[in-house]
N, C-alpha and C positions, 0 to 999 in steps of 0.2 A: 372596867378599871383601866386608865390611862398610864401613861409610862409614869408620872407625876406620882401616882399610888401605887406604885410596885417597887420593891428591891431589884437590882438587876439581878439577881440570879430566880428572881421569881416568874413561872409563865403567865401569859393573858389567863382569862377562865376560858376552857375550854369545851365548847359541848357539842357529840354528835347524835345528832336525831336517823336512826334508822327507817327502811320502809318512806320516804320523801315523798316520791311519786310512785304511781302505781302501774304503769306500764314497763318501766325497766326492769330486766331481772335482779339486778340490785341498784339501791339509789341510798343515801346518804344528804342532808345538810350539816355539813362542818361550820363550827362557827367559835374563831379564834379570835375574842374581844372582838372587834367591828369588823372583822374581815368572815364573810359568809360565802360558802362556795357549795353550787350543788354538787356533788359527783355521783353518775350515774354509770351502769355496769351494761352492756347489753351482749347475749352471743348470737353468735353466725355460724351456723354450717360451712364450714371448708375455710382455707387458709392461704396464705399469698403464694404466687406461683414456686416459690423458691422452698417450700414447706410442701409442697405437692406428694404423694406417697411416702411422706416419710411417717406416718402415724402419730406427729408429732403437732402440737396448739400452736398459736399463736396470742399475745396480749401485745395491747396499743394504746396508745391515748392520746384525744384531742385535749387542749385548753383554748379557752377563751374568755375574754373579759367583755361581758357585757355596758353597750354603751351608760346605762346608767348608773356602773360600779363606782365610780370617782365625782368627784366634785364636776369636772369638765366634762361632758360627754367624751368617748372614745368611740372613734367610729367603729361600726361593724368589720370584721376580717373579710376581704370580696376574695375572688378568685384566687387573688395572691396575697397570702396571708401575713399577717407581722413577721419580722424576723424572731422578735422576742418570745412570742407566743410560738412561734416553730420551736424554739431552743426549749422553753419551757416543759412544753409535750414530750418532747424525743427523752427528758430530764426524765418528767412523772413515769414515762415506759419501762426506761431501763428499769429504774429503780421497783416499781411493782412484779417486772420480770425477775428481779434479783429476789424473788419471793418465792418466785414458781418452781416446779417442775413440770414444765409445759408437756413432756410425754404424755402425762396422766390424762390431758385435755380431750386428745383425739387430736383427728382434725376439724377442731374450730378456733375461734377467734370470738376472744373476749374486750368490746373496746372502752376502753374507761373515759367517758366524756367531764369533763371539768369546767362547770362555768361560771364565773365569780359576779357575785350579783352587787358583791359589798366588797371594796377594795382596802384596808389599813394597814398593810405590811402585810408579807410573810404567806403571801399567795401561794404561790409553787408548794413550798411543803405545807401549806392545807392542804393542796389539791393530793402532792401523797397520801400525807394520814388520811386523807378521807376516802381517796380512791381505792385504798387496802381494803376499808370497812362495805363499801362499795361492792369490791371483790371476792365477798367471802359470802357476804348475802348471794351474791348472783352464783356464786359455787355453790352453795349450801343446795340452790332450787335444782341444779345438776343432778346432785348425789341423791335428793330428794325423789326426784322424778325418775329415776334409774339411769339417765344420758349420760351419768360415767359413773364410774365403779370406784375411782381413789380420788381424794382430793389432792390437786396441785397445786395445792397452797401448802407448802411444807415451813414455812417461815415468817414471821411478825416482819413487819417495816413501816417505820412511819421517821417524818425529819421535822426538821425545825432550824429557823436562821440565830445565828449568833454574830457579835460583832463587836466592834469599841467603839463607845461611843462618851466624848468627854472626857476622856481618857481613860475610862472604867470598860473593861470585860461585861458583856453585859447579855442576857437569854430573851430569845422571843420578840423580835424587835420590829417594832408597828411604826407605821409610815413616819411619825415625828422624828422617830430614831432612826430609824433608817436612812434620812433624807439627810441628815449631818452626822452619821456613822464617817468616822475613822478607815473604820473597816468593817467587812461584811461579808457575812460566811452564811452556806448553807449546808446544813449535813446531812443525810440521810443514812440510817443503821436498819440492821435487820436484828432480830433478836432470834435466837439456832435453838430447838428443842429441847437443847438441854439446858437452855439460859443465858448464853453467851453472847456478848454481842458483838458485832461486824459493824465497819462501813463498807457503804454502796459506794457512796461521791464525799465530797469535799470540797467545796467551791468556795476558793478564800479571796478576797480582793483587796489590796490596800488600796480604799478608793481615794484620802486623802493624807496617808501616812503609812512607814513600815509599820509590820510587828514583828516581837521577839516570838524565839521559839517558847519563852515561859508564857508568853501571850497567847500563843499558840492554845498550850496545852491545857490553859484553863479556858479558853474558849471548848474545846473539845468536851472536856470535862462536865463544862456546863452544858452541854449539848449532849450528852448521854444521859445527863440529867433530867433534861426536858423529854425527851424522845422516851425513856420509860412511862414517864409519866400519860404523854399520849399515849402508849401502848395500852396502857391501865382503864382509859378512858376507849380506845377503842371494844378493848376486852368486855367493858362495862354496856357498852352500848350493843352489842352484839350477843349477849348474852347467852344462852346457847349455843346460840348460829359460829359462837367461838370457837367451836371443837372440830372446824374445819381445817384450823391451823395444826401444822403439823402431826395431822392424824397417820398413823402406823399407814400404811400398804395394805391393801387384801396380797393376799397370797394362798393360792387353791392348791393344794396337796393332790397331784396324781393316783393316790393309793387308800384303797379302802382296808387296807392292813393296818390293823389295830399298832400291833409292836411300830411300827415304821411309823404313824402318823403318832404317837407318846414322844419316840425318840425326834424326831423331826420341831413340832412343837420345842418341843424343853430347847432345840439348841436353835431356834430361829426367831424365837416368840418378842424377845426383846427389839427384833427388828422391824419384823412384819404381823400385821393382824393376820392371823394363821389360821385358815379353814381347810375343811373338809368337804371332798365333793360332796356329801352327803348335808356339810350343813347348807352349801348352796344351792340342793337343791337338783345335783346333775347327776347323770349317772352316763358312764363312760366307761366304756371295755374297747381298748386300742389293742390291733393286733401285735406281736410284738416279734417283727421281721428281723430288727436288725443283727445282725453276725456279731456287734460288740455289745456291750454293757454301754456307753457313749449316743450308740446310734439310737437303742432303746430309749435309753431317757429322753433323749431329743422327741422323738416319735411322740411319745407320752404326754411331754409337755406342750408341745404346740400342737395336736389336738384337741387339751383342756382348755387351751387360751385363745382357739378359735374360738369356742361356746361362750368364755366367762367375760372376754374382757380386759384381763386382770392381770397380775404376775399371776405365772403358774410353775408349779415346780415338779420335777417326778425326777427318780431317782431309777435305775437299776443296777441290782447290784448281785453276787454270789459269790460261790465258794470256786477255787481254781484248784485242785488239786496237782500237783506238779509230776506224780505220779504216775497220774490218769491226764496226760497231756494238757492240764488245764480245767480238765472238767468236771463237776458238770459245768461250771462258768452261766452261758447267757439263758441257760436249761436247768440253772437251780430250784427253783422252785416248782418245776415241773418233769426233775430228774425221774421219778418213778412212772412218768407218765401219765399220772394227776395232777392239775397243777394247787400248789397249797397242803399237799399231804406232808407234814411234815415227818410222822413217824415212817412212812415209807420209804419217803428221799433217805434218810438216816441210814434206815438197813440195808440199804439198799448199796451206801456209799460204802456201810461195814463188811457188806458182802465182799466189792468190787477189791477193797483194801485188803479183804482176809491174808493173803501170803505176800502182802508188803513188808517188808521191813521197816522197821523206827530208823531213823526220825522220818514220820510220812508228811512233808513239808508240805504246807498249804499259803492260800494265803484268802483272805476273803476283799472283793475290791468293789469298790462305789462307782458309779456315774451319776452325776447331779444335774439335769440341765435346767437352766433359769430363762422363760421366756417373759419378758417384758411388753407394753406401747412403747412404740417408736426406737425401739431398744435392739438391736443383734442380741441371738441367745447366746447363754454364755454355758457351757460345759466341762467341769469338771473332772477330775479323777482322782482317788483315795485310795487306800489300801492297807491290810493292816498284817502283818506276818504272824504265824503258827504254826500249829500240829496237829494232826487227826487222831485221836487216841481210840483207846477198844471198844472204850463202854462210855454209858452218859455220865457227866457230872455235872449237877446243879441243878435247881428247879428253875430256874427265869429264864430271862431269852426266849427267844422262839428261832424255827429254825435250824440249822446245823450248829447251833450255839452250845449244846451239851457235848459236841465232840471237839467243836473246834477249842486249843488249848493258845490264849494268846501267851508269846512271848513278850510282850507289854507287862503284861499283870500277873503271868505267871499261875495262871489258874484259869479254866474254861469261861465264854462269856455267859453259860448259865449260871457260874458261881459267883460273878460278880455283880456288885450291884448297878442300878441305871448309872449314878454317877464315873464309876472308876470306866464301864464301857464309853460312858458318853465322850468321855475323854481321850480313847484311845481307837476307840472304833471307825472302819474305812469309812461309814456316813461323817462322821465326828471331821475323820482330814479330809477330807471332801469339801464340806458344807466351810472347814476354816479355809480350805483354799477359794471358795465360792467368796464369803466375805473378804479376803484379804483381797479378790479381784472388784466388790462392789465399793471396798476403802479409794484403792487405785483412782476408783470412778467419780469416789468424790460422792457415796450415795452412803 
């Protein structure tokens, strides 16, 4: 369908053919009315020197126009390549990067090759939408084959040119139109997990006239227009291998404590795919040296995340008696000398209290630590104030939970339920201090 049979606010027909060739880890034929472009995905072990030990990927992309893409032959690119086709490439990179979260990669390098067999307009962003879909296949064989554990594809992107042409606002604009465009825009958006959409770039040219800002804003308009649309079309073409986009995080929980890995889950689940060493498969007893709650969880966690891979998370935490100088504190759960008795630690704490006096101030405090690829760990600290009382109240909780009395809720954390703890418990300001530092990050 030529310009001649389209509305301007209508796109070319659009179609990508997956699986193209069979040697790239992902390959793509995009084909935007008469403009065809292969885009091919390949990866490499290790990353440019400037990327060197940082645990961190890299993504890149060549373009090029094949001599028999146009009417006129185009000679092949030699030693020193177009300028255009340089600008073109450096264009398709950012904008597939503006997709990623290259940590997740490792160190490798993913390079997106793009090369147009059939030239009608509107090359460059074929070469994005199709490089995405390119992208996600060559991911998919990753996560497939075990060589990485998260996908870093956290975000949809694909673009499309818009422009005036005739004085009409006009979407999708193939060499006829484009050759006597007004003006000539390229857009590229990312589409955010939860629906939203962003731009990458904006490449507006009055090539032979101003525009108003009302020009502006319906060219835009018509370009988040079309950009859904390919997204829809990638989605379609991709078909499963779609669920690489924006897929949750693994996240390995240090703890094989049933209460800790319920509560853990419930307030982190919405962020990360939340496992259990037991569902992946590991089993892990870290000695547990450190003199804080802090030091602990560090320990914890980057012992998990040498084995898995992955984020890894582990937590320490106890009861601090202010009475008993703090303690048991980093020796709570193995206060009585077992580690895990809980009815022991109890009596043990009641004995230590017996000729205390009320109010026997406590306080119970968290350490979180979160180790990442390519990431510094990040560690926490929470805390929640109370009271030791005589005898138990409540059946839930586990732990010193029957004695301790928060002043939060005003009743034991055994009498409470998951929700009213989850809310006020030292994991609970912890884990909100941990997300209000991953908001910070931009994650």
């Amino acid at each position: 369908m030529d310009s001649y049979e389209r509305s301007p606010e209508e796109m070319r027909e659009v179609r990508i053919l997956p699986d193209f060739t069979e040697m790239a880890a992902g390959s793509v034929l995009i084909e935007c009315g008469r403009t065809r472009v292969i885009c091919t995905a390949s990866v490499t072990e290790g990353v440019p020197p400037f990327l060197r030990g940082s645990g961190k990927g890299w993504l890149t992309a060549e373009y090029a126009m094949l001599p028999g893409a146009t009417p006129q032959r185009k000679a092949r690119d030699g030693v020193k390549r177009d300028g255009r086709s340089v600008e073109i490439q450096r264009l398709i990179g950012r904008s597939l990067r503006a997709a990623c979260d290259l940590t997740r990669l490792g160190e490798r390098t993913i390079t997106i090759d793009c090369d147009v067999i059939q030239a009608d307009g509107g090359t460059r962003t074929a070469s994005i939408t199709g490089g995405f879909a390119a992208l996600c296949l060559a991911v998919d064989k990753l996560l497939s084959s075990g060589a990485i554990q998260d996908s870093p594809v956290v975000r949809q992107v694909a673009a499309v040119s818009v422009g005036v042409v005739d004085g009409v606002c006009t979407l999708d604009l193939e060499y006829a139109q484009d050759s006597r465009a007004q003006v000539d825009m390229n857009v590229v958006m990312t589409r955010e997990a939860g629906g939203g959409m962003k731009f990458v770039e904006v490449q507006g040219t009055g090539e032979h006239a101003r525009f108003s800002r009302e020009e502006l804003d319906v060219m835009l308009s018509l370009a988040e227009k079309g950009i859904l649309q390919l997204m829809n079309v990638q989605r379609d073409a991709l078909g499963e291998r779609a669920g690489v986009v924006g897929r949750k995080p693994k996240l390995v929980l240090a703890s094989n404590n049933f209460g800790k890995l319920r509560e853990l889950k419930q307030l982190l689940g919405d962020r990360f795919d939340v496992r259990t060493m037991r569902e992946m498969g590991i089993a892990l007893d870290v000695e547990e040296t450190g003199e804080t709650f802090e030091e602990n969880a560090l320990l914890k966690a980057q012992a998990l995340f040498d084995l898995c891979h992955c984020a890894t998370l582990a937590d320490d935490s106890g009861l601090c008696v202010d009475a008993l100088g703090g303690r048991p504190g980093v020796y709570s759960a193995r206060y009585c000398g077992v580690h895990g008795d809980d009815e022991a630690n109890n009596q043990l704490l009641l004995k230590e209290l017996e000729n205390v006096p009320e109010p026997r101030t406590a306080h119970y405090g968290a350490a979180i630590a979160l180790c990442r690829p390519g990431r510094e760990p990040v560690v926490v600290y929470g805390r929640c104030e109370g009271e030791i009382l005589r005898e138990y109240r409540g059946e839930g909780g586990f732990g010193y939970d029957p004695l301790f009395w928060s002043k939060d809720l005003g009743m034991t954390f055994a009498e409470a339920d998951a929700e009213s703890k989850n809310r006020v418990s030292h994991r609970a300001v912890a884990i909100r201090a941990l997300l209000t530092r991953l908001e910070e990050e931009g994650e």
